[in-house]
N, C-alpha and C positions, 0 to 999 in steps of 0.2 A: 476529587469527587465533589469536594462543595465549589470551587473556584469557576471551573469550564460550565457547567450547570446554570450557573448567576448568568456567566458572562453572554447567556443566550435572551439576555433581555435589550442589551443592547446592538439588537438585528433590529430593532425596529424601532430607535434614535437611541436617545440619550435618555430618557424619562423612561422610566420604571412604570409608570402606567400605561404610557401607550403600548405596551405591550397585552399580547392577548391572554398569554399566563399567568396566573398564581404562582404563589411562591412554591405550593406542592406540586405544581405541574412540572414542575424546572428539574425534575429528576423522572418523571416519565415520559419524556415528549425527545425526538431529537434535538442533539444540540451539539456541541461540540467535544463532548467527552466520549472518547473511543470504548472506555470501559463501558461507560452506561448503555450506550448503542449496541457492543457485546452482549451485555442482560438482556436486552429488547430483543434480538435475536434468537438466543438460546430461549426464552420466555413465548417467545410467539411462532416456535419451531422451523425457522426459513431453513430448509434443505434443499439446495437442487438440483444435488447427487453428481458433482462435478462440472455441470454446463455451467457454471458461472466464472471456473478457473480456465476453462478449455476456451469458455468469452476470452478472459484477460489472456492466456497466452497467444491466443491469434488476434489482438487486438490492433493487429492492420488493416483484419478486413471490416470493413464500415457496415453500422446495422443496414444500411440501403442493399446492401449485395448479400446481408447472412439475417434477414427478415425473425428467425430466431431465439436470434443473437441475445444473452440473457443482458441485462444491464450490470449496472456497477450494484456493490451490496448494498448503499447507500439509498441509490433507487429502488433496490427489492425490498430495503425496509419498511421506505418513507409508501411506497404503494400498499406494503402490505397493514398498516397501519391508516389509509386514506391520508395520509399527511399531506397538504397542498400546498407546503411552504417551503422554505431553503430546505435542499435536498442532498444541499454538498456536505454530509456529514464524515466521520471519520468511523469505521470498524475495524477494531484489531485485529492484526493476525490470528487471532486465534480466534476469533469473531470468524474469518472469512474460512478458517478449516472449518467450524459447523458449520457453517452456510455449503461449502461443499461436501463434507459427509459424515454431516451429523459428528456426534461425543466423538467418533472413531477418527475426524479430518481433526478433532483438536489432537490426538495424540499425532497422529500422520506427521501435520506441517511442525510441530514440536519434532518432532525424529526428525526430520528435515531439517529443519534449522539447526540442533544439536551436530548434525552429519558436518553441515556446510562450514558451521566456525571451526568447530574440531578442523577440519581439514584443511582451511585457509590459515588458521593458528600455528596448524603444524608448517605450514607453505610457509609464514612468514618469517618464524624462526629460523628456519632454516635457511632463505632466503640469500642471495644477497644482489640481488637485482632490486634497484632504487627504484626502477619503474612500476615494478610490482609491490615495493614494499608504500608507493604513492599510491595504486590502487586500492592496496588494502585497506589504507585510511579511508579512501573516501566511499570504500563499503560501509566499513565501521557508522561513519553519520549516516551513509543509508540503511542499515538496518536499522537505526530508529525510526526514519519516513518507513520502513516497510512494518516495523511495530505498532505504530498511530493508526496505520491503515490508511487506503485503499489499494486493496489488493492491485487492481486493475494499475492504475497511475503507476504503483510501486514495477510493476513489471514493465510498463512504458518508461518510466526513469532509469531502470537499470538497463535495457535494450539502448537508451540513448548512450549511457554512460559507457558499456561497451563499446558503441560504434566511434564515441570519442576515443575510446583508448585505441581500437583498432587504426581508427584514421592516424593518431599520432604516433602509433609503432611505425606504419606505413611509410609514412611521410619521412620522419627520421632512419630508416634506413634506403629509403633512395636519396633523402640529404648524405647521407653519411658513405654511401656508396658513391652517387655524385662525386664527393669531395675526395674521396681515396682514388676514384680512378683520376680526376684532374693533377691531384699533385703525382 
């Protein structure tokens, strides 16, 4: 809360005064703290009642073809505050449930995420598939990128992470089929 705050003075060098903030602004202005961004959020009511998840899950299709199309929460912040500067900020998970529906998206994606560890926790114990028990880990680091925030990226990362695991199931059982029909 004090560290990420400071460290938004050096966007704009090394020197503490070229920067355009006060040392009081460094805690209501965008910055890098996902918490703070969360308050700014909930503080300045951004709701918009689901178009901003149903954005990030179809986010294949390009805003040129879906004119609509909401932005990242980053960008409904930094606009909804006329903010004209780095806009690549970070909102938490539970930043981006009120941003899609209000107090009630924070319990939602909270039940959501409760459902989803619960249920992989249980997959992994029980397990005993190494491939899977490789995936889970690199859930595990990704659920902190999808706790920092942004919603949008976080669902673009885990779709790529998917399509890698898929490709290398893929690929290892035609290797491995290959290889049992030759010998």
């Amino acid at each position: 809360m004090v560290v990420f705050p400071y460290l938004h003075h050096f966007r704009y060098g090394f020197s503490l005064k070229s920067s355009n903030y006060g040392f009081s602004e460094l805690f209501s202005t965008p910055h890098f703290d996902s918490f703070q961004n969360t308050i700014c959020v909930i503080k300045l009511n951004i709701i918009t009642y689901g178009e901003q998840l149903l954005g990030g899950l179809l986010f294949f299709i390009p805003h040129s073809l879906w004119e609509g199309k909401t932005g990242t929460s980053s960008f409904l912040l930094c606009d909804k505050i006329n903010y004209d500067g780095f806009c690549n900020i970070a909102i938490s998970y539970f930043g981006e449930g009120y941003i899609n529906f209000g107090f009630l998206g924070l319990f939602i994606f909270l039940i959501i995420l409760i459902i989803i560890n619960e249920c992989l926790d249980q997959l992994f114990l029980k397990s005993k598939n190494n491939l899977f028990k490789s995936f889970f880990l690199c859930l595990v680091f990704y659920e902190f990128y999808l706790l920092r925030g942004s919603l949008d990226s976080s669902i673009e990362k885990l779709a790529i992470l998917l399509f890698a695991f898929l490709v290398y199931i893929t690929l290892n059982y035609c290797l491995t089929t290959f290889n049992t029909k030759k010998n």
